[in-house]
C-alpha positions as CSV (number, residue, x, y, z in Angstrom):
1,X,41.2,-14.7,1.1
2,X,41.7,-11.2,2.2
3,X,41.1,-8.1,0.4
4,X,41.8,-4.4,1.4
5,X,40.0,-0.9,1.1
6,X,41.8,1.9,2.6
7,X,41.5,0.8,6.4
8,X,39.2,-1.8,5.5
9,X,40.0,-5.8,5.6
10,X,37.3,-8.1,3.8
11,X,37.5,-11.7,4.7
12,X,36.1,-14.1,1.7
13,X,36.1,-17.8,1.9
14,X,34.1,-20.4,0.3
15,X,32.4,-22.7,3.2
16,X,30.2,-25.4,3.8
17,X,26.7,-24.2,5.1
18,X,26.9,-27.1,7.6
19,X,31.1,-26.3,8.6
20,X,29.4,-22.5,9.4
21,X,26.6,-23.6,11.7
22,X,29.5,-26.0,12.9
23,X,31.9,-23.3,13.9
24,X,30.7,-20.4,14.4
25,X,28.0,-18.9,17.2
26,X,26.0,-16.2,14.8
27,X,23.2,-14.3,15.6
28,X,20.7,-11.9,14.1
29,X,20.6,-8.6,14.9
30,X,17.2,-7.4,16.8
31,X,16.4,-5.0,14.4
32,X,16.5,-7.1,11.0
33,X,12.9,-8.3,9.5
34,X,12.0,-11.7,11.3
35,X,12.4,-15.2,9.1
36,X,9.7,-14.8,6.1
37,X,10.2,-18.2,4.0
38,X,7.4,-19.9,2.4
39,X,6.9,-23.0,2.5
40,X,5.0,-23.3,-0.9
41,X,8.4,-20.9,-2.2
42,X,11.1,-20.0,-1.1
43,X,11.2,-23.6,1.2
44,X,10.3,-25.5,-1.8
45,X,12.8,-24.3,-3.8
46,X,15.9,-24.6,-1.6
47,X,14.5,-28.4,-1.2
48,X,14.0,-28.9,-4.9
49,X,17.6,-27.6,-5.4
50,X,19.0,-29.4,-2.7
51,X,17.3,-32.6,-3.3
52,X,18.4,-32.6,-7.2
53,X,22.0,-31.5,-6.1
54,X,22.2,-34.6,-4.3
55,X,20.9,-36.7,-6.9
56,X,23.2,-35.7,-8.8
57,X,26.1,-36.8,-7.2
58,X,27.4,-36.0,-4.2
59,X,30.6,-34.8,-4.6
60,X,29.5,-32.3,-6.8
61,X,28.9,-29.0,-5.0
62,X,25.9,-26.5,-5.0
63,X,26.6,-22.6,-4.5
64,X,24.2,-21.0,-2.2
65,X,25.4,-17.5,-2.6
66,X,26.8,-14.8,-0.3
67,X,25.9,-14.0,3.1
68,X,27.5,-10.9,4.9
69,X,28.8,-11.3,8.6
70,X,30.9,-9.0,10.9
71,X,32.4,-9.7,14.2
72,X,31.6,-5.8,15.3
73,X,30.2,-5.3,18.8
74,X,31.0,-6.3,22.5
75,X,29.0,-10.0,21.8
76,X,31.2,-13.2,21.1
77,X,29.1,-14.0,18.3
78,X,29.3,-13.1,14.6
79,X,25.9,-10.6,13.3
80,X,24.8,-11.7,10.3
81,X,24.2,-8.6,8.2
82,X,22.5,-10.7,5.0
83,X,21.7,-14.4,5.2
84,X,19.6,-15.0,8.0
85,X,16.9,-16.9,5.3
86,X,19.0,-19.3,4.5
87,X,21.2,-20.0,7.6
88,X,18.2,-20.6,9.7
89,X,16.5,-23.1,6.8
90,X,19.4,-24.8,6.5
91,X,19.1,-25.5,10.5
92,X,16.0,-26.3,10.4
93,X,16.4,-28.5,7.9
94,X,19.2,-30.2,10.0
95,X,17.0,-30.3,12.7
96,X,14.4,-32.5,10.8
97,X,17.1,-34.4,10.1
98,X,18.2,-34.7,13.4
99,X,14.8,-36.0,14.3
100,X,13.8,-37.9,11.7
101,X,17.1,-40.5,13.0
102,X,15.2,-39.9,16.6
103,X,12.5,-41.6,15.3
104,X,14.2,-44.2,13.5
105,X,16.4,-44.9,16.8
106,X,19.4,-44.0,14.9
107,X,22.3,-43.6,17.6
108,X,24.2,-40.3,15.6
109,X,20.6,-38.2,15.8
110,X,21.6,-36.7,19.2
111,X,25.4,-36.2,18.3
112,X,23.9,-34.2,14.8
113,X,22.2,-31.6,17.4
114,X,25.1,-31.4,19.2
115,X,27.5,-30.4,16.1
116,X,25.5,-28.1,13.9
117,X,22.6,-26.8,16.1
118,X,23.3,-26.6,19.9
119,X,26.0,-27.4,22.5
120,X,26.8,-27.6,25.9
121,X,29.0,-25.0,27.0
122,X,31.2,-24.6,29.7
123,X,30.1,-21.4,31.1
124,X,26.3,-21.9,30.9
125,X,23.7,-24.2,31.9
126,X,21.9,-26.2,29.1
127,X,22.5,-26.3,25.8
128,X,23.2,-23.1,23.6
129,X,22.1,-23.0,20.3
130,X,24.7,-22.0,17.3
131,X,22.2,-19.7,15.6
132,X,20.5,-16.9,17.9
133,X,17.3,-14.5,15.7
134,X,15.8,-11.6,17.1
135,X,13.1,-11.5,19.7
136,X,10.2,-12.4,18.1
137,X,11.6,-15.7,15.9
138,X,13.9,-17.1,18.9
139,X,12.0,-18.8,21.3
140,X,10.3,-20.7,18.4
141,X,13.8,-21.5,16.7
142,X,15.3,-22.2,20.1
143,X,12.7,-24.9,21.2
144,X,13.6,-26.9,17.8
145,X,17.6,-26.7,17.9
146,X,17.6,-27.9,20.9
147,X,14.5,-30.4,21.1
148,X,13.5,-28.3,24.6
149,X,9.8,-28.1,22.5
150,X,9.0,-29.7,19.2
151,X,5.6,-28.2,17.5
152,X,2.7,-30.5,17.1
153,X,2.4,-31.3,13.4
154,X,1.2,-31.1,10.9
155,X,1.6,-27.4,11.1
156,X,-1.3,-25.1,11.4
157,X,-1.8,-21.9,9.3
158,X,-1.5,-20.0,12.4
159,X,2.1,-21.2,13.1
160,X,5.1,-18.9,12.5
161,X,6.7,-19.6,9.1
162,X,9.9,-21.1,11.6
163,X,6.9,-23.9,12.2
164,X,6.4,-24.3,9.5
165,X,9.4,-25.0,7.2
166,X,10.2,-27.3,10.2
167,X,7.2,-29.4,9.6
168,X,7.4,-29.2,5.7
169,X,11.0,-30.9,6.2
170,X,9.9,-33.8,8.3
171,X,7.3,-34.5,5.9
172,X,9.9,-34.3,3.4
173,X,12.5,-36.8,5.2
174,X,9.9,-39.3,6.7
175,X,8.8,-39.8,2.8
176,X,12.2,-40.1,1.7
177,X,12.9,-42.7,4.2
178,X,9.9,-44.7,3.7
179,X,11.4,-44.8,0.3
180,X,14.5,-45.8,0.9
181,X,13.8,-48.5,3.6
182,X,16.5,-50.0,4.9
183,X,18.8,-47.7,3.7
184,X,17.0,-44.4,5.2
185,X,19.7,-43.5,7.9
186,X,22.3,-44.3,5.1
187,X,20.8,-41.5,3.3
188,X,20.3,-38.8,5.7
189,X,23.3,-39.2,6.8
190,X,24.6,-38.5,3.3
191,X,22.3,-35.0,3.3
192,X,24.2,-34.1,6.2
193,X,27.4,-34.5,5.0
194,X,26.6,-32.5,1.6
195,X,25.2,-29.4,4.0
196,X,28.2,-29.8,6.0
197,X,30.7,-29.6,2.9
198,X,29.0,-29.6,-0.7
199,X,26.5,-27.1,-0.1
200,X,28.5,-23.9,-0.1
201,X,28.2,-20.3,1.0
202,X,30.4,-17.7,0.0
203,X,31.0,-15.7,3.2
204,X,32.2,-12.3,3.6
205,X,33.2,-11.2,6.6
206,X,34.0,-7.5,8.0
207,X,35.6,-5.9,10.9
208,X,32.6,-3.4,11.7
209,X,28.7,-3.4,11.2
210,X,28.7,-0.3,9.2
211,X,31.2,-2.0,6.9
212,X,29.1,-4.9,6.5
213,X,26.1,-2.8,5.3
214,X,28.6,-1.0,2.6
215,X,29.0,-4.5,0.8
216,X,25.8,-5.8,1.5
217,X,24.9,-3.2,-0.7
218,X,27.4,-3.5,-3.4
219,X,26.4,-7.3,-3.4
220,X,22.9,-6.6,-3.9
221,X,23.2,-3.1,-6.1
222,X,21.0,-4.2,-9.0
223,X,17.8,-5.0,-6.1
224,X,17.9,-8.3,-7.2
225,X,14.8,-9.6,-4.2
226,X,14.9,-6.6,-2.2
227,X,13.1,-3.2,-1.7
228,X,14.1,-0.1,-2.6
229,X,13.3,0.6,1.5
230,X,16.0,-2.7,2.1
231,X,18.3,-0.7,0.3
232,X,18.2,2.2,0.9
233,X,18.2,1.1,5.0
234,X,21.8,-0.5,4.2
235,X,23.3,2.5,2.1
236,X,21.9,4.9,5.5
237,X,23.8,2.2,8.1
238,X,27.0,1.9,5.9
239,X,26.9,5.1,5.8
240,X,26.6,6.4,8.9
241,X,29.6,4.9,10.6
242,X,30.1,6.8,14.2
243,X,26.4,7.1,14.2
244,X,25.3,4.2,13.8
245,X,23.2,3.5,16.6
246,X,21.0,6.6,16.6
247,X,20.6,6.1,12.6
248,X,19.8,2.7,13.2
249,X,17.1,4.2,16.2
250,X,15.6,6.8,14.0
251,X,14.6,4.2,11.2
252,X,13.1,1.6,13.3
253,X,11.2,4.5,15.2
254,X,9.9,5.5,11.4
255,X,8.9,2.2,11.0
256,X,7.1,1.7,13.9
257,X,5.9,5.5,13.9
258,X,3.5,4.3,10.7
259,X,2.5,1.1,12.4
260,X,4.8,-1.3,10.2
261,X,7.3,-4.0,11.6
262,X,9.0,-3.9,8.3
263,X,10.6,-1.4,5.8
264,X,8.5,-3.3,3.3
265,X,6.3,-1.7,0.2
266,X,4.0,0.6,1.7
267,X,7.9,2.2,3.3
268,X,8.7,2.4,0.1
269,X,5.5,4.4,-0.8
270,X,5.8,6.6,2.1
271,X,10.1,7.3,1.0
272,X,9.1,8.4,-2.5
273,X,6.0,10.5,-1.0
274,X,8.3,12.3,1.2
275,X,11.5,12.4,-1.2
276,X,9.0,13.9,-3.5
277,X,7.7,16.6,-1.0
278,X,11.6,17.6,-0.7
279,X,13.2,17.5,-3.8
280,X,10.5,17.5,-6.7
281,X,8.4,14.7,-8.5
282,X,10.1,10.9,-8.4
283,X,9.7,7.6,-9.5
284,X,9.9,4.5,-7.2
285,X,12.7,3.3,-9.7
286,X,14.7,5.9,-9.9
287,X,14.1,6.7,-5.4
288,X,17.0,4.7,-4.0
289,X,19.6,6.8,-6.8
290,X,18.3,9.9,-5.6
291,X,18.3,9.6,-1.9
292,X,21.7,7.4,-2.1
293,X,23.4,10.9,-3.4
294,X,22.1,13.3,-0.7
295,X,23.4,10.9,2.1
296,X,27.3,10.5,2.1
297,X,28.9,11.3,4.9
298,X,28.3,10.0,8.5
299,X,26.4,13.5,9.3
300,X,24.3,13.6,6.0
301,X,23.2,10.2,7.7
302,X,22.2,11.0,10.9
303,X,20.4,13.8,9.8
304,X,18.4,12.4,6.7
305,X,17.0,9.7,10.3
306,X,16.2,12.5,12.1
307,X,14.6,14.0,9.0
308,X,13.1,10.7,8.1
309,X,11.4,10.1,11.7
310,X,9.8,13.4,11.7
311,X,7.9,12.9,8.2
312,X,6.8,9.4,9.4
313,X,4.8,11.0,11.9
314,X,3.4,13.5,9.7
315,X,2.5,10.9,7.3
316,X,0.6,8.4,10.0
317,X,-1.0,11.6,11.3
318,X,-2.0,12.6,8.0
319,X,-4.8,9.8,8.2
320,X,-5.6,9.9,11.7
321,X,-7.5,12.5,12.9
322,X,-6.6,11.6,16.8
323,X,-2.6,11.6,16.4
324,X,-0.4,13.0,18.5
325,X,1.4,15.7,16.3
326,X,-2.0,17.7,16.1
327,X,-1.8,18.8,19.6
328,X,0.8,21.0,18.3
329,X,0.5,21.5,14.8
330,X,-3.0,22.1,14.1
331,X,-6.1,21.4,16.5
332,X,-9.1,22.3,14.2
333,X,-7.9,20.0,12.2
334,X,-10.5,16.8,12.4
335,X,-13.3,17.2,9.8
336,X,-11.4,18.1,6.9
337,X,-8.4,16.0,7.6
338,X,-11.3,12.8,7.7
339,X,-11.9,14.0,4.3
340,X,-8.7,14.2,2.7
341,X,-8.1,10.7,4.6
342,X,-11.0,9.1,2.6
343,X,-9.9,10.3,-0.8
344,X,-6.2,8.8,0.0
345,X,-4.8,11.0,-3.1
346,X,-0.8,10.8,-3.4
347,X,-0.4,14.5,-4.4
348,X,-1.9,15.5,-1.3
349,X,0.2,13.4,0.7
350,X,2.9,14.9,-0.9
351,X,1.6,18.9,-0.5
352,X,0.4,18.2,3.6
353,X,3.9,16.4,4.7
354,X,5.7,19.7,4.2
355,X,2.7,22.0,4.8
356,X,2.3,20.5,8.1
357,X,5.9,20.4,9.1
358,X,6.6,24.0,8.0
359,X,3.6,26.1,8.1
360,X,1.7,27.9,11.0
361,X,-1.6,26.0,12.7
362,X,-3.8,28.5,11.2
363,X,-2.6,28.1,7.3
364,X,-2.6,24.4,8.1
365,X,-6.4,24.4,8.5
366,X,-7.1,26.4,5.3
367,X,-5.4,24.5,3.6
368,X,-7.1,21.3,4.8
369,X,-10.5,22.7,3.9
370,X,-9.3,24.1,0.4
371,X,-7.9,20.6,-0.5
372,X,-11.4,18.9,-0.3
373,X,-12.6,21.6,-3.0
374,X,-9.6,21.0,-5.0
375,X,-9.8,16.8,-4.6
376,X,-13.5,16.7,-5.5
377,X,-13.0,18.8,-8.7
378,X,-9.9,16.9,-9.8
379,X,-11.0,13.5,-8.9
380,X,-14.3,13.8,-10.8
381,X,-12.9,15.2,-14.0
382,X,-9.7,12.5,-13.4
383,X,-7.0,14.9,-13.7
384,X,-5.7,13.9,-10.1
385,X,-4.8,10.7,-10.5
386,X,-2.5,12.1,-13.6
387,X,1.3,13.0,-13.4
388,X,0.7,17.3,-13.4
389,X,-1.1,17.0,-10.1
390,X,1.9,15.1,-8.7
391,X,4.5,17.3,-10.2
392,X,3.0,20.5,-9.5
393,X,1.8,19.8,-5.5
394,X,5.7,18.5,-5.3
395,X,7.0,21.7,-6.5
396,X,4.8,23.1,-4.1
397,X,6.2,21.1,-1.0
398,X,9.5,21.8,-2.1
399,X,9.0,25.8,-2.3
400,X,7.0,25.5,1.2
401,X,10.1,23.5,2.8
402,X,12.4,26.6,1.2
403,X,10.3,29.1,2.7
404,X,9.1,30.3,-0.3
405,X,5.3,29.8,0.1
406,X,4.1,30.3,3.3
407,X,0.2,31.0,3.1
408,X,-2.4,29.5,1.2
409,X,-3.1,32.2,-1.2
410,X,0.3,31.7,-2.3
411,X,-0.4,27.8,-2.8
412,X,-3.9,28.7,-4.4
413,X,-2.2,30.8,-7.1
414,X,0.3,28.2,-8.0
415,X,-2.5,25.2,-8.0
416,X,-5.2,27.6,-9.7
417,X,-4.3,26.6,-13.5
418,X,-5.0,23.0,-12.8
419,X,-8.3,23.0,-11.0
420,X,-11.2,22.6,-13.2
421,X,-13.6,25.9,-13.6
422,X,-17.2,25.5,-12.5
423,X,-18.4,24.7,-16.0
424,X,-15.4,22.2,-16.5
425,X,-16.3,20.5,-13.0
426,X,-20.3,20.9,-13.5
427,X,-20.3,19.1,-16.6
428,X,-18.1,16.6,-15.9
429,X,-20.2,15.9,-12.2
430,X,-23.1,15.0,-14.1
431,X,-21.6,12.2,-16.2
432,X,-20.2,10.9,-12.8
433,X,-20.0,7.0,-12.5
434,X,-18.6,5.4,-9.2
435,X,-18.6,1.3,-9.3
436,X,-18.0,-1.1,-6.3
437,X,-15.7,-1.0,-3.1
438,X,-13.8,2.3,-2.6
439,X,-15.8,4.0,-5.3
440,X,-18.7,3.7,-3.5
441,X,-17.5,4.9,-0.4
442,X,-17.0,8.2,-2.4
443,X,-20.3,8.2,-3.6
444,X,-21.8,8.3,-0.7
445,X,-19.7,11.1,0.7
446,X,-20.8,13.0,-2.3
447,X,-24.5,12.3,-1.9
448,X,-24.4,13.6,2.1
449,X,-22.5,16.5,1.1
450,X,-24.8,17.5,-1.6
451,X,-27.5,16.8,1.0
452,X,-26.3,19.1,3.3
453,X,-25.9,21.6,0.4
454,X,-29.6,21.1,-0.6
455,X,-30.5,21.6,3.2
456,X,-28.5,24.6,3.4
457,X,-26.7,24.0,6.3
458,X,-22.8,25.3,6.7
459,X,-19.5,23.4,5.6
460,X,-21.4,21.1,3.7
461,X,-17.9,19.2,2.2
462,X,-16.7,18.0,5.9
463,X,-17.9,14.3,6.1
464,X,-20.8,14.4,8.9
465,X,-21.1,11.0,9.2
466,X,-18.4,8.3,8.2
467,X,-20.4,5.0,9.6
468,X,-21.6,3.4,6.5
469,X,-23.9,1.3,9.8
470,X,-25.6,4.0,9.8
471,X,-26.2,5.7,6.3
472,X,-25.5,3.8,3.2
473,X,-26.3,3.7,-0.5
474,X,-29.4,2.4,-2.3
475,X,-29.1,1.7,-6.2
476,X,-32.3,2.8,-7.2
477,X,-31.8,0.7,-10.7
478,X,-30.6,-2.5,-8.9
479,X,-27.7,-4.2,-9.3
480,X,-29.5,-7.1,-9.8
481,X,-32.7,-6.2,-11.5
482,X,-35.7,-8.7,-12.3
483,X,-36.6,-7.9,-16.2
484,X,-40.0,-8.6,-15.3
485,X,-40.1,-5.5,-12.2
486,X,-38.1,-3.3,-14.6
487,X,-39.8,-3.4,-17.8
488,X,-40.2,0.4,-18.3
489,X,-36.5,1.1,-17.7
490,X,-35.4,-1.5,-20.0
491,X,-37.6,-0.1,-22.7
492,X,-36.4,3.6,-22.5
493,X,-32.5,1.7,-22.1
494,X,-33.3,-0.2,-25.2
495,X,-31.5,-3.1,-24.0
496,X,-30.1,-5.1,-21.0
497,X,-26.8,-3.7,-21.6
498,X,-27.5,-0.5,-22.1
499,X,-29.6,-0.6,-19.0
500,X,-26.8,-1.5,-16.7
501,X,-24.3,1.2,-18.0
502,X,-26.6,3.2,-15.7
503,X,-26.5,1.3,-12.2
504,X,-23.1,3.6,-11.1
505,X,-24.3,6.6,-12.0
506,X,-24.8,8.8,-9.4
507,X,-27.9,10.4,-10.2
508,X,-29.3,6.9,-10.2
509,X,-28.2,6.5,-6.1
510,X,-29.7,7.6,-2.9
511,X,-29.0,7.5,0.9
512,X,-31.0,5.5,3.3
513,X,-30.7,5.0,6.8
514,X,-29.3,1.4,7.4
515,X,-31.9,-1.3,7.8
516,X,-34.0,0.1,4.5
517,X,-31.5,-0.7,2.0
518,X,-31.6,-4.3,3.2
519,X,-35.1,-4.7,3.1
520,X,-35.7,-3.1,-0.6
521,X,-33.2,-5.1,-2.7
522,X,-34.1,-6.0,-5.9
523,X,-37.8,-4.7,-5.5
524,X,-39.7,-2.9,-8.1
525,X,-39.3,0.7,-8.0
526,X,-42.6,1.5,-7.1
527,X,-42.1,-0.4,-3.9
528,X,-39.2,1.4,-3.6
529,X,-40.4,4.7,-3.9
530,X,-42.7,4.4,-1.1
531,X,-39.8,4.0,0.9
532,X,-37.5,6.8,-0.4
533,X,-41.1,9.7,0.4
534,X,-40.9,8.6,4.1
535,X,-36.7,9.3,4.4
536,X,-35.7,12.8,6.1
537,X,-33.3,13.4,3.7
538,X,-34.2,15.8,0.6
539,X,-32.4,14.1,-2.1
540,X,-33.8,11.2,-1.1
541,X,-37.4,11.9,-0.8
542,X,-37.3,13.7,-4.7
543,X,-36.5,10.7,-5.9
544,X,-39.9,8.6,-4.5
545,X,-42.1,11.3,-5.8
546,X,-40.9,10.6,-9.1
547,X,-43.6,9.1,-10.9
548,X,-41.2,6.4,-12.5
549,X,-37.6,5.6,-13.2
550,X,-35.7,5.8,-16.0
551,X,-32.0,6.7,-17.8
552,X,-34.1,9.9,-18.2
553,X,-34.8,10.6,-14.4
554,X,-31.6,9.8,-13.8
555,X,-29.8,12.3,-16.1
556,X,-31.7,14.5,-14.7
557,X,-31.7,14.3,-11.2
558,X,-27.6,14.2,-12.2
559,X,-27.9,17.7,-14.2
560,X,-29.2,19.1,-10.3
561,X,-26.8,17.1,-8.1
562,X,-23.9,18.8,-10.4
563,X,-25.6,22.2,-10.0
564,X,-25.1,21.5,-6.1
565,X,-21.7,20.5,-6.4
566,X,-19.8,23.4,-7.8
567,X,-21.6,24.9,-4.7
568,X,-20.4,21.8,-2.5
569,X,-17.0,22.2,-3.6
570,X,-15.5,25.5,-4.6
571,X,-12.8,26.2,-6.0
C-alpha cells in the first residue's frame, strides 16, 4: 500500500518477520543505541507471546508492530530507522533454531541459515549476513548468523545482551525438544514457518532518512517506551532534512561530550537543565513539546545541534574542575567549582550553563564563589531543593543569555529576596541533621569549613581537602551505641529513641584523620575523648575536653558551629 504527502511516498505492507529477514539485506545505522533486550524482559516476553501464539494455532497470526525502514543513502541495504530490537531477536531466535536441528542432525539446519540469516553472495567471499548492527553489536551478531563463532554457554553475566538472548533461546528449544521427542524437528520446523509468515510486522518504508524519522515520530507521539531524549533526537533528524549529517554529528558529539553512549535519562536531565537556562522553568513532561516548537525548519535544526553541543560541554565541565572549556572561559575556577560540584544542586546547573557561556572569566569566578554562600544557606534551611529556586535561577539564565544581566551584582539583586538572612540561616544551622551516604559527604565539608573559620584562615568555604582517605567523620554518639557505655546520654535522652534522633546532628560529629575513626567505633566516650584532645583540629579537640556527652553538649556545641557559619557562608 502506498500513501502520499506532498513529495513524499510511504510504503506500508503487512509482512512476515521471517519473509523480511528473507528478502531484504537491512542494517543498523552506526549511530543508533546498541541491542539492549533482557533476557529476564523484554526476551521473555517476545517468547511467552510467541510460544502461546503458536499454541494456539498456527494459522492464526501474531502482530508485532511497526518498524520504520528507508532505502536512503549510497548502501544497497535498507537502514532500519525503528525496529532493530525485534529484527535482531527474531534472528537470534532463528539462529537457535538453526542450531538446535545441528545438534539433532536435522538435514534443513544449514539450509535455515542460508534463507533467513546469511548467504553466499556472488560478489564476496564467505557468507554475508541479512542483518548488519553497528560497530559495537556486529562482530558478536555476525559470529552467530553465520556459525563463524558460537558463544560458550551457558552465558556469563559479562556477555553482551546479543549472548545472551542467544543462549536463553537454546535453552528454550533444547527443552522444548526434549519434550516433544520424536517429534522435535517436526516442531521447530513449525516455529519457523510461523516467523516466516504468521508472525507479522507492519513495515513502513520511506524514500529518505529524514523522512523516516518524521514517522517514527508520529508512530511513537504518545512516548509509549521511549525517552523524551529518543524523541526529541527523531523530531531534530526529521527535521533537519539537508542537514542531516552535521545534525546527526552535533548530537552524538553531545552525547559523547558528557561521557554517555546513549541519549538515555541522565540526556534527558541535562535537555530540561539547558532548555530551562534558555527559555524559563520546565518540566520533563512537558520538555519534548517545548523544544519540538522552536525547531521547524531545516536551519532551526542545525542550529538548536550546534547550540546543543556547546551546553554539553559546559554542563560536563560544570563538574570537572580539569575540563577543557576552562582554558578559555575561566582559569581560577577550581576550588569553588569543586564545591558547587559536591552540592550537585539543579538550579545552579541551570544559572552556570548560561553564565559560563555568556559572561566574562572574571564574573564567572564571582559568581562561582557567591554560589557556595548562596547553596549552603538554601540547602540548610531547604528552600533549594523547592520550585522558587528553580524558577528564579532560570529567569536568571534566560536574562544573562539576552544580555540583560551581565555582572554579578546584577544576579545578586535578583537572587537577594530568596537567600535566607543571617538570623534565618543561623537558626536554622543549628537544628541541622545530615544522615547517611551523600548527606554525610556534606557534613563533613561543613565541619572543615567551619574549621578553617574557627582557625581563621582565608576562603574558608573552598573545599581544602575532598579525600574522605584522609579526613572523615566520627559520630561522637555512635551509630551503634552499647546501652551499657552510654548510660549518661540515655538518661538526659530519656529514652533509646529519643537518643538516636541525635546521632545526625551535626553538633554531635567531629573530623578525625583516617585511621582514628576506625579504631574508636562504638567505644565509650570517655575513651573517645582522649582521642579527639590529641587531634590538630580545633573543633575537634573542644569536643574531648568536654567533661561528658550529652543532647545537651551537643546543642550546644551546634548553637557555636551556627555562629561560625553565617561567617563561613555569607550572603
Amino acid at each position: 500500500m502506498a500513501s502520499g504527502h506532498g513529495s513524499t511516498t510511504l510504503q506500508l505492507n503487512l509482512v512476515g518477520i521471517g519473509e523480511i529477514l528473507r528478502n531484504d539485506r537491512l542494517i543498523v545505522p552506526q549511530f543508533q543505541r546498541a541491542y539492549c533486550w533482557k533476557v529476564d524482559q523484554e526476551v521473555l516476553d517476545y517468547w511467552t507471546d510467541l510460544s502461546r501464539a503458536i499454541r494456539s494455532g498456527a494459522e492464526e497470526e501474531y502482530f508485532f508492530g511497526t518498524i520504520v525502514l528507508t532505502q536512503d543513502g549510497a548502501e544497497d541495504r535498507k537502514k532500519i530507522i525503528d525496529g532493530q530490537q525485534r529484527l535482531v531477536t527474531s534472528s537470534l531466535l532463528i539462529a537457535a533454531i538453526r542450531d538446535e536441528l545441528h545438534r539433532l542432525n536435522h538435514g534443513r539446519a544449514q539450509l535455515i541459515g542460508d534463507e533467513f540469516l546469511a548467504s553466499q553472495a556472488w560478489d564476496a567471499e564467505g557468507t554475508e549476513p541479512h542483518l548488519k548492527l553497528n560497530e559495537e553489536d556486529n562482530p558478536r551478531f555476525h559470529a552467530i548468523v553465520t556459525r563463524s563463532a558460537l558463544p560458550v554457554l551457558p552465558a556469563k553475566r559479562a556477555d553482551s545482551d546479543i549472548v545472551k538472548a542467544y543462549g536463553f533461546f537454546r535453552r528454550e528449544l533444547e527443552e522444548l525438544s526434549e519434550r516433544y521427542g520424536a517429534e522435535a524437528t517436526r516442531e521447530l520446523l513449525q516455529w519457523v514457518k510461523y516467523v516466516q509468515h504468521r508472525a507479522q510486522l507492519a513495515v513502513v518504508e520511506t524514500p529518505s532518512e529524514a523522512d523516516a524519522y518524521v514517522i517514527f515520530e508520529t508512530l511513537n507521539n504518545r512516548g509509549a517506551d521511549l525517552t523524551t531524549a529518543d524523541l526529541l533526537k527523531n523530531h531534530l533528524f526529521g527535521a533537519a532534512k539537508g542537514h542531516l549529517d552535521s545534525v546527526r554529528n552535533n548530537w552524538h558529539k553531545a552525547i559523547g561530550a558528557l561521557s554517555l553512549t546513549a541519549a538515555n535519562d541522565k540526556f534527558t536531565k541535562f535537555l530540561r537543565h539547558y532548555w530551562s537556562s534558555r527559555v524559563g522553568k520546565v518540566t520533563e513532561r512537558d520538555l519534548y513539546a517545548k523544544m519540538r516548537k522552536e525547531v521547524v525548519r531545516s536551519q532551526d535544526a542545525l542550529s538548536f545541534s550546534e547550540e546543543l553541543l556547546t551546553a554539553a560541554r559546559i554542563y560536563a565541565a560544570l563538574s570537572d574542575s580539569g575540563h577543557e572549556i576552562w582554558a578559555e572561559k575561566c582559569s581560577a575556577r577550581k576550588p569553588a567549582l569543586d564545591t558547587l560540584a559536591l552540592f550537585n544542586l539543579v538550579p545552579n546547573k541551570i544559572l552556570l550553563l548560561a553564565a559560563v557561556e555568556c559572561l566574562t572569566a572574571l564574573q564567572i569566578e564571582k559568581l562561582l564563589k557567591a554560589m557556595i554562600g548562596w547553596s549552603v544557606r538554601g540547602m540548610v534551611t531547604g528552600g533549594i531543593n523547592r520550585g522558587r529556586y528553580e524558577e528564579l535561577y532560570s529567569q536568571i539564565a534566560m536574562a544573562i543569555r539576552k544580555g540583560e544581566i551581565t555582572t554579578v551584582p546584577q544576579i545578586r539583586q535578583r537572587v537577594n529576596e530568596l537567600i535566607p538572612s543571617d538570623s534565618d540561616f543561623k537558626a536554622q544551622f543549628g537544628l541541622a541533621t545530615l544522615g547517611r551516604g551523600e548527606a554525610s559527604k556534606i557534613a563533613r565539608y561543613y565541619l572543615i569549613a567551619l574549621e578553617r573559620t574557627a582557625r581563621k584562615e582565608g576562603q574558608p568555604e573552598f573545599v581544602p581537602n575532598d579525600n574522605p582517605n584522609e579526613v572523615n567523620l566520627e559520630h561522637v554518639y555512635p551509630q551503634n551505641a552499647l546501652a551499657e557505655d552510654w548510660l549518661e546520654f540515655l538518661a538526659h535522652s530519656g529514652n533509646r529513641e529519643d537518643a538516636d534522633s541525635w546521632i545526625y546532628r551535626l553538633g554531635n560529629m567531629v573530623l578525625l584523620t583516617a585511621g582514628s575513626n576506625s579504631r574508636l567505633g562504638n567505644k565509650p566516650f570517655k575513651e573517645k575523648a582522649e582521642t579527639f584532645k590529641r587531634s590538630q583540629l580545633t573543633l575537634t579537640r573542644e569536643v574531648g575536653e568536654c567533661a561528658a556527652w550529652t543532647p545537651e553538649q551537643i546543642q550546644t556545641r551546634q548553637e557555636r558551629l551556627a555562629a561560625l557559619a553565617v561567617r563561613t557562608w555569607p550572603r
